[in-house]
C-alpha positions in Angstrom: 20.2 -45.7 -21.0 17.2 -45.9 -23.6 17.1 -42.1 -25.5 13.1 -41.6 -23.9 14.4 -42.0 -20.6 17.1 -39.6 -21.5 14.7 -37.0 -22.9 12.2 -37.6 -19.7 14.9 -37.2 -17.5 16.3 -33.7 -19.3 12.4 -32.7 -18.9 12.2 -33.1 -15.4 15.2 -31.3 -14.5 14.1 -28.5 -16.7 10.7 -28.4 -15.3 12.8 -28.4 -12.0 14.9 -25.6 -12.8 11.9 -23.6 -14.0 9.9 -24.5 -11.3 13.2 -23.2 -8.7 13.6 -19.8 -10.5 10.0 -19.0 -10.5 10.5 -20.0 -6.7 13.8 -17.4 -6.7 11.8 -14.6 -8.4 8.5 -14.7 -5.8 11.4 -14.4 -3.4 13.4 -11.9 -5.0 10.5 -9.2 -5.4 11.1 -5.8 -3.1 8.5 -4.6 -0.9 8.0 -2.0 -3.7 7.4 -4.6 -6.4 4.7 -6.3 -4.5 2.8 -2.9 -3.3 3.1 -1.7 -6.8 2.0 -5.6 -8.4 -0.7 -6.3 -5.7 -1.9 -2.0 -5.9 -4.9 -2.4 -8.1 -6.5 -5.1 -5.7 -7.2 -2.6 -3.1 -7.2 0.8 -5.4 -9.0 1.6 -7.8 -6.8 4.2 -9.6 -3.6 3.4 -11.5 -0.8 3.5 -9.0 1.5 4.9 -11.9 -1.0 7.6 -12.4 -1.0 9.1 -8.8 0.9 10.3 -6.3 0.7 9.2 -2.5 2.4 12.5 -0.3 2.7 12.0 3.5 3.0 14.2 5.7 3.3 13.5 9.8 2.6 16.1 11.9 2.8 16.9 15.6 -1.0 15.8 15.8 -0.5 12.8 13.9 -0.1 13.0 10.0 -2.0 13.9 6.3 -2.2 11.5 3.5 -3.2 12.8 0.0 -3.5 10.9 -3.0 -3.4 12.7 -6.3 -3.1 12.5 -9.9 0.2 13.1 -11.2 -2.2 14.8 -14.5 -4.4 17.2 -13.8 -6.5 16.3 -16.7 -7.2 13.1 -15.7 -10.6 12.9 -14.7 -10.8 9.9 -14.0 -8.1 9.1 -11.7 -9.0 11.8 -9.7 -13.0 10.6 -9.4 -11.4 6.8 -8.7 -9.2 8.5 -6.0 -11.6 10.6 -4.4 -14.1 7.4 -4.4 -11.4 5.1 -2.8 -9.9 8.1 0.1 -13.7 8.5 1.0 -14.5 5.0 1.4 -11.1 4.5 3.4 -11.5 6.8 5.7 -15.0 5.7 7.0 -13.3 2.5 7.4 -10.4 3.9 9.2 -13.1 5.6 11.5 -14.7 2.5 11.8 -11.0 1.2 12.9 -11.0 -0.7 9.8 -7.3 -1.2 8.3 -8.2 -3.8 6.4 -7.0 -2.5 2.8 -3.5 -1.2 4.0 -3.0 -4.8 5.7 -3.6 -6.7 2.7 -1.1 -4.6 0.8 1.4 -4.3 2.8 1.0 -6.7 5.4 -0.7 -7.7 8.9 2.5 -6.8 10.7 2.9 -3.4 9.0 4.8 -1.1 11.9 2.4 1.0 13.7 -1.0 -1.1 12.3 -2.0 -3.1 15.5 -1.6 0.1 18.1 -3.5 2.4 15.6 -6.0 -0.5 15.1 -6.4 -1.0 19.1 -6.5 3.3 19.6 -9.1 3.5 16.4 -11.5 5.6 19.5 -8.9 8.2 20.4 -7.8 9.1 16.5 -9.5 11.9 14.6 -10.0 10.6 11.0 -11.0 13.0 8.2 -11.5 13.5 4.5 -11.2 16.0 2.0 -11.6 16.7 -1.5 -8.6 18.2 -3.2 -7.9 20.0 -7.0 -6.2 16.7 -7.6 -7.4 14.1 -5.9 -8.3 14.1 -1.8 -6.8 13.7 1.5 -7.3 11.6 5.1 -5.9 13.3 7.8 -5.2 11.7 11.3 -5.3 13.3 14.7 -4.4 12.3 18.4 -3.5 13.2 21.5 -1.7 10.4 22.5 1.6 10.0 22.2 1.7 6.3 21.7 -0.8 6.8 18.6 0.9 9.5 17.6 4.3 7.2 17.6 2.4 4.6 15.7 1.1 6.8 13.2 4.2 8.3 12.0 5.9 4.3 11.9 2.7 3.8 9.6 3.2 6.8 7.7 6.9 5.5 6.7 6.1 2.0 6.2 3.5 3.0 3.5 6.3 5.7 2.4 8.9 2.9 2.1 6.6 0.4 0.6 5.2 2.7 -2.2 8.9 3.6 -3.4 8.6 6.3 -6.8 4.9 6.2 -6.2 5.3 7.9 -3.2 7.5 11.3 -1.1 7.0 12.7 1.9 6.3 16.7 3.1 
């Protein structure tokens, strides 16, 4: 065998094997990894700078989001900013930004989604940062709610707890 076909065929195959662990790694990540990797395309405010808290309730549940520094200015504006414009969307029964990061097929998305008219959305300011709370009467919604509430939990690993 001529040595350029040698050194062409040792090229492929490492091309090949770079090429299969890049494969391995995409397939590899957590759910945490690719919330926390994919985070800044649907929030403005540095995931590793907040705080996500959920809380489910017997109504239906309270999501805040708030800066881990209280001197942080900015991530509380950017927070504040991105809560109020969420929850006119999630009035709206838009879920749009929560399905992109954690996908279509989240648990509870499509029955929250289809209920949008019987769920009480609201927003608040907060020292820290700002909340959305949910509210229903419905027992279904309130079901899907709460599976919500824990995907998102699950998904956003140390950037997250629960109340």
């Amino acid at each position: 065998m001529s040595r350029p076909l040698q050194l062409r065929q040792a090229s492929q195959a490492a091309l090949a094997a770079l090429l299969l662990a890049g494969c391995l790694a995409v397939v590899a990540q957590t759910p945490q990894q690719h919330v926390h990797a994919m985070a800044h395309h649907v929030m403005p405010f540095d995931m590793s700078k907040t705080l996500h808290v959920f809380r489910m309730t017997e109504s239906g549940g309270v999501m805040r989001v708030v800066a881990r520094d209280e001197r942080d200015a900015d991530q509380i504006a950017l927070i504040r900013q991105h809560l109020r414009h969420e929850a006119m969307q999630f009035e709206a029964g838009s879920y749009a930004d929560p399905a992109t990061l954690h996908g279509a097929g989240m648990p509870g998305l499509k029955e929250i989604q289809a209920g949008t008219a019987s769920i009480k959305v609201a927003y608040a300011e907060l020292p820290l940062g700002a909340s959305i709370s949910f509210e229903t009467r419905d027992l279904h919604l309130l079901t899907a709610l709460h599976r919500w509430f824990g995907a998102q939990l699950s998904e956003h690993g140390a950037d997250a707890r629960a109340e």
